[in-house]
Z-matrix of the N, CA and C atoms (Angstrom, degrees):
N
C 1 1.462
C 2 1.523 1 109.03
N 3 1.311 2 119.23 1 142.61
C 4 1.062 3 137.63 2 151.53
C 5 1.532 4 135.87 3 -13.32
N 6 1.084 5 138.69 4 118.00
C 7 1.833 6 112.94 5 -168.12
C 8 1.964 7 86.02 6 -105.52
N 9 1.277 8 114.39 7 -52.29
C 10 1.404 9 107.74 8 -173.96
C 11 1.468 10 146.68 9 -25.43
N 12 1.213 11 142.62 10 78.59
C 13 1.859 12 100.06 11 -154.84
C 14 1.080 13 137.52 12 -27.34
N 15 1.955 14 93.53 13 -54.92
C 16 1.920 15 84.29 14 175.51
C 17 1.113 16 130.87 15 -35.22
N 18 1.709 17 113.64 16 -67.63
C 19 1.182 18 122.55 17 -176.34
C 20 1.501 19 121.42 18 -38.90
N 21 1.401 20 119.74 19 -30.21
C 22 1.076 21 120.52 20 -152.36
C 23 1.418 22 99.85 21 -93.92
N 24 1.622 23 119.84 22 -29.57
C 25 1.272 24 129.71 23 163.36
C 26 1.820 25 98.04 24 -67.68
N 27 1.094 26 148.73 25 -14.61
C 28 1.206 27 115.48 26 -169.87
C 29 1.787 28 105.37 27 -110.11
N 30 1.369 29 115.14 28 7.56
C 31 1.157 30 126.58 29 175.34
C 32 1.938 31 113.64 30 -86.97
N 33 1.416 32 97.19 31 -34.08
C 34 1.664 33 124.08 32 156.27
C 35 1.538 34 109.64 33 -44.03
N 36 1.244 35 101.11 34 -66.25
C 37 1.264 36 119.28 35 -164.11
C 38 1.683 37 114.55 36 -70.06
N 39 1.273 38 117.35 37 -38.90
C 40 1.279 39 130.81 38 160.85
C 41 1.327 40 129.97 39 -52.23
N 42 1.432 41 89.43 40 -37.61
C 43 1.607 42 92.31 41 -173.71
C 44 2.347 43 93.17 42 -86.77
N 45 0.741 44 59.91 43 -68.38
C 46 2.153 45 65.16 44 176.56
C 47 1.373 46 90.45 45 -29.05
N 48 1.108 47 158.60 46 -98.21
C 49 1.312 48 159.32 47 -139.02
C 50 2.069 49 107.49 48 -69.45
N 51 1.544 50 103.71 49 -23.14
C 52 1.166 51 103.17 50 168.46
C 53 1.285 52 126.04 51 -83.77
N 54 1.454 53 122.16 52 -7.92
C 55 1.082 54 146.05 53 -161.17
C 56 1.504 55 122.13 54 -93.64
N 57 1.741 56 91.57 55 -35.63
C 58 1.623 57 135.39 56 173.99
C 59 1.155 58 116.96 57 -75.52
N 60 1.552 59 118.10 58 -63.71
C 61 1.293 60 113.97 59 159.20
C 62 1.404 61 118.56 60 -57.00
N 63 1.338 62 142.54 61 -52.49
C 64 1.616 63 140.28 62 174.04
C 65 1.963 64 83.89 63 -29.32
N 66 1.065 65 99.00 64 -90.37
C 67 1.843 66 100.07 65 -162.88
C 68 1.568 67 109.63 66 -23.07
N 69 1.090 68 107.48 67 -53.19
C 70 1.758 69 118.06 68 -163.88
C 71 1.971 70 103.65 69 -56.06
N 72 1.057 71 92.76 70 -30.54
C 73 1.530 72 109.04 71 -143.60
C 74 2.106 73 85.98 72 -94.27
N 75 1.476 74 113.63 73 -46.76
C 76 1.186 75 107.98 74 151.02
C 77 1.452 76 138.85 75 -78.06
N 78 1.286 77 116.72 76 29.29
C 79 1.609 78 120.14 77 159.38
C 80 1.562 79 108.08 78 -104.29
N 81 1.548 80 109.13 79 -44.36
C 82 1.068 81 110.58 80 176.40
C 83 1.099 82 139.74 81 -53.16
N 84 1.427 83 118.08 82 -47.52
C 85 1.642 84 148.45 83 131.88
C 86 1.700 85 104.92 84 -10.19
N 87 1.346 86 108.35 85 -47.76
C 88 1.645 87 107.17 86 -164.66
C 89 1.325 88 97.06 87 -94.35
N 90 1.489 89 124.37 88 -33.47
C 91 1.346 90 107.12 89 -172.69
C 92 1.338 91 116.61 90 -64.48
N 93 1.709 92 109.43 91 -49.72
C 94 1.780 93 110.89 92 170.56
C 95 1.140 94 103.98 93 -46.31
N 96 1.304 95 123.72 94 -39.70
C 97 1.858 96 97.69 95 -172.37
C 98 1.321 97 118.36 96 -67.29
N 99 1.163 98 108.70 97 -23.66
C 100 1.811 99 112.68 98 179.23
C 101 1.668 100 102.15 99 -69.46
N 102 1.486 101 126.63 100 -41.00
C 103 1.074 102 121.98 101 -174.58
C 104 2.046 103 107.46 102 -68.27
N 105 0.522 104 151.52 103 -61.33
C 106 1.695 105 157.55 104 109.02
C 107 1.186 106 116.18 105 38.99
N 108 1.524 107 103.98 106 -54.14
C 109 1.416 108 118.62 107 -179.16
C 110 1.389 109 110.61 108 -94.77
N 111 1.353 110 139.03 109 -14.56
C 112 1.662 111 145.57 110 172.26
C 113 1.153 112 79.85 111 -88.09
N 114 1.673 113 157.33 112 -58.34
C 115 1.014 114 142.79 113 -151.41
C 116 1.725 115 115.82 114 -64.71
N 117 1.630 116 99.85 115 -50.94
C 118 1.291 117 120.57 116 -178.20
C 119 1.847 118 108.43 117 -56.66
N 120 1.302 119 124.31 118 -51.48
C 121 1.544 120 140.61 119 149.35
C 122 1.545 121 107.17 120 -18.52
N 123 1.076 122 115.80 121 -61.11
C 124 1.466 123 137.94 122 -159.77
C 125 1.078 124 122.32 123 74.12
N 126 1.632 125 112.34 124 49.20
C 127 1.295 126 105.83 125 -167.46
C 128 1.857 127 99.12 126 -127.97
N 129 1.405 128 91.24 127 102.81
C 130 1.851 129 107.66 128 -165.85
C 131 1.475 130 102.67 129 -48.48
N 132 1.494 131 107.56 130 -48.37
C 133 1.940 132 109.39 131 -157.26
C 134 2.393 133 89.32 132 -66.05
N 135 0.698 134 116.02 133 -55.95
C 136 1.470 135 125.43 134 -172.16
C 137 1.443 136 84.87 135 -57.50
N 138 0.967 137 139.29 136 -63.22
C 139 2.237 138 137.20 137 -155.62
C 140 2.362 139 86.25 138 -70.70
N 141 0.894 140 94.71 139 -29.36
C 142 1.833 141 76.19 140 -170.08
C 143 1.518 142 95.88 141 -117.04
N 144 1.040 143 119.54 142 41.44
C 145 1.236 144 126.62 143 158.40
C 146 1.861 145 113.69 144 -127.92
N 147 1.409 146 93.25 145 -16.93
C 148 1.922 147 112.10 146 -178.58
C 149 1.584 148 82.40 147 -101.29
N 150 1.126 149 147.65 148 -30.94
C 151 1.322 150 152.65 149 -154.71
C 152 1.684 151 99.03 150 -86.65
N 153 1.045 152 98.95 151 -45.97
C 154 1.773 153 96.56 152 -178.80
C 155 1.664 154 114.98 153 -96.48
N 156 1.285 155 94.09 154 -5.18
C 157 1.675 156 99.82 155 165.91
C 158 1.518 157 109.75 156 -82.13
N 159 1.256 158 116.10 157 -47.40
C 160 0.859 159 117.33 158 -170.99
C 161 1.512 160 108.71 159 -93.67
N 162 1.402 161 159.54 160 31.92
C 163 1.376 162 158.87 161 72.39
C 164 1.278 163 105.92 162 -13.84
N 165 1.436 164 140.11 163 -56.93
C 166 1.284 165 132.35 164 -160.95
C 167 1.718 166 113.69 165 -67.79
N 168 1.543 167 96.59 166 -36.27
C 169 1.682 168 103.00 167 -173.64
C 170 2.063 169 79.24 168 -82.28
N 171 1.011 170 146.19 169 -2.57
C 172 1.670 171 113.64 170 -178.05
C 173 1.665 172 91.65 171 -95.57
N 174 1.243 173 117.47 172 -13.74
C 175 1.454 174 109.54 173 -156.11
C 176 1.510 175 91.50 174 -82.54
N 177 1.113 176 123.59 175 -41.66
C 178 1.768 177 142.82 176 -160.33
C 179 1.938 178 86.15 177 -66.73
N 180 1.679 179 117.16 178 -69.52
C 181 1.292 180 109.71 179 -175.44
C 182 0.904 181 129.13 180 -51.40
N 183 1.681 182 122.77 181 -31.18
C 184 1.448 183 126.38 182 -179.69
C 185 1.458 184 109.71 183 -75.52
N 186 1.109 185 131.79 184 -33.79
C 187 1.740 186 158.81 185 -173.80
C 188 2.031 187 88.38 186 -53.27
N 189 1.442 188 98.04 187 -72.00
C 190 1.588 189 125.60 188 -174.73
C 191 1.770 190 102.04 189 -58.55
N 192 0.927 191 125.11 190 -36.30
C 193 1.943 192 117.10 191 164.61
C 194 1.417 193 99.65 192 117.42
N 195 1.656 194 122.95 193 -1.37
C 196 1.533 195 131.45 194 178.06
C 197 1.565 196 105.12 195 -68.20
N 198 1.079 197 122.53 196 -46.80
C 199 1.562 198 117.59 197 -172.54
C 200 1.847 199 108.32 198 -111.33
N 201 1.241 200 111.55 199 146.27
C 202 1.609 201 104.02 200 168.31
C 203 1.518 202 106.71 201 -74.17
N 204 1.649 203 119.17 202 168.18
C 205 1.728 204 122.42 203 170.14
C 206 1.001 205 106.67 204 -53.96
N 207 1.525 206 116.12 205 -43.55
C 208 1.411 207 123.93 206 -160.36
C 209 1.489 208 119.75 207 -48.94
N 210 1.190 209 86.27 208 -52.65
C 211 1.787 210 118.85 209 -165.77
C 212 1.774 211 89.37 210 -72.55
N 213 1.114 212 119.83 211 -87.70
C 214 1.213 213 90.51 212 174.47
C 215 1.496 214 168.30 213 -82.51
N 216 1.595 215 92.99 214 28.66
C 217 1.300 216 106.57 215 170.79
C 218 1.754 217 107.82 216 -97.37
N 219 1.518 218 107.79 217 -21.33
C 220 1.630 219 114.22 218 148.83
C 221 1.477 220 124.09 219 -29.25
N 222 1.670 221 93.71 220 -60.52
C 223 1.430 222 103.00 221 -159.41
C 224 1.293 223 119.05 222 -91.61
N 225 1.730 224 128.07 223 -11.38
C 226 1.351 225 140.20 224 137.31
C 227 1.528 226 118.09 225 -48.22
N 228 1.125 227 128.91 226 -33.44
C 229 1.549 228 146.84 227 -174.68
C 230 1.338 229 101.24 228 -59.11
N 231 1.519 230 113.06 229 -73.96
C 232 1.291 231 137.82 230 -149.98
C 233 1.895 232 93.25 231 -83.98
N 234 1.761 233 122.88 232 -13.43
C 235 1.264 234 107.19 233 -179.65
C 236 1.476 235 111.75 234 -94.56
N 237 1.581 236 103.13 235 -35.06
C 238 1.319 237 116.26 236 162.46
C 239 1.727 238 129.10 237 -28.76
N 240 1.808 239 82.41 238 -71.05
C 241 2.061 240 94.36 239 163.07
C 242 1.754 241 130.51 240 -39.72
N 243 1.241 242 75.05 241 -32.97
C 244 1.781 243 98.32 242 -169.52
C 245 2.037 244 103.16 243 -79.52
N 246 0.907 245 74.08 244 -39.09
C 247 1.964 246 87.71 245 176.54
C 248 1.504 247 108.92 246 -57.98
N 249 1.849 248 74.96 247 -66.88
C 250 1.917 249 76.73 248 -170.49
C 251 1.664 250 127.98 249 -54.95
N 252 1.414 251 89.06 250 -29.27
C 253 1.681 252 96.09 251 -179.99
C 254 1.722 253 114.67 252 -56.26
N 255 1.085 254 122.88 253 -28.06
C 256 1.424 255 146.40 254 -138.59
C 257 2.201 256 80.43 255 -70.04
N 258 1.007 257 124.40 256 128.50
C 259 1.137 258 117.80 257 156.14
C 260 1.327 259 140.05 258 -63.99
């Protein structure tokens, strides 16, 4: 441990925000899987209804500093495609 205050406050602080992101980072995780899995089903109305649920939780993480734009405007892209294809 730390003897400094700061430090010792920024080991606090690290972990709280690591803790935050872990959560964030596991909703998101679950929502794509739901989209994946309506996809895999083949059931379009359920995949773009998990599809726009799950955009909202990437928009919130990327917003929050957990995900880059990049990354998730990637990973909306590639769920989207996957949707639309769905017969």
């Amino acid at each position: 441990m730390a003897n400094i205050k700061s430090a010792k406050k920024r080991i606090l602080v690290n972990q709280k925000r690591a803790d935050r992101n872990k959560s964030i980072r596991s909703k998101v995780k679950t929502s794509i899987k739901k989209v994946y899995a309506a996809i895999e089903a083949g059931d379009k109305a359920a995949a773009q209804e998990a599809l726009r649920l799950a955009t909202v939780e990437l928009d919130k993480a990327q917003t929050k500093g957990v995900y880059h734009k990049n990354m998730t405007s990637r990973k909306v892209s590639r769920m989207s495609k996957a949707v639309n294809a769905i017969q």
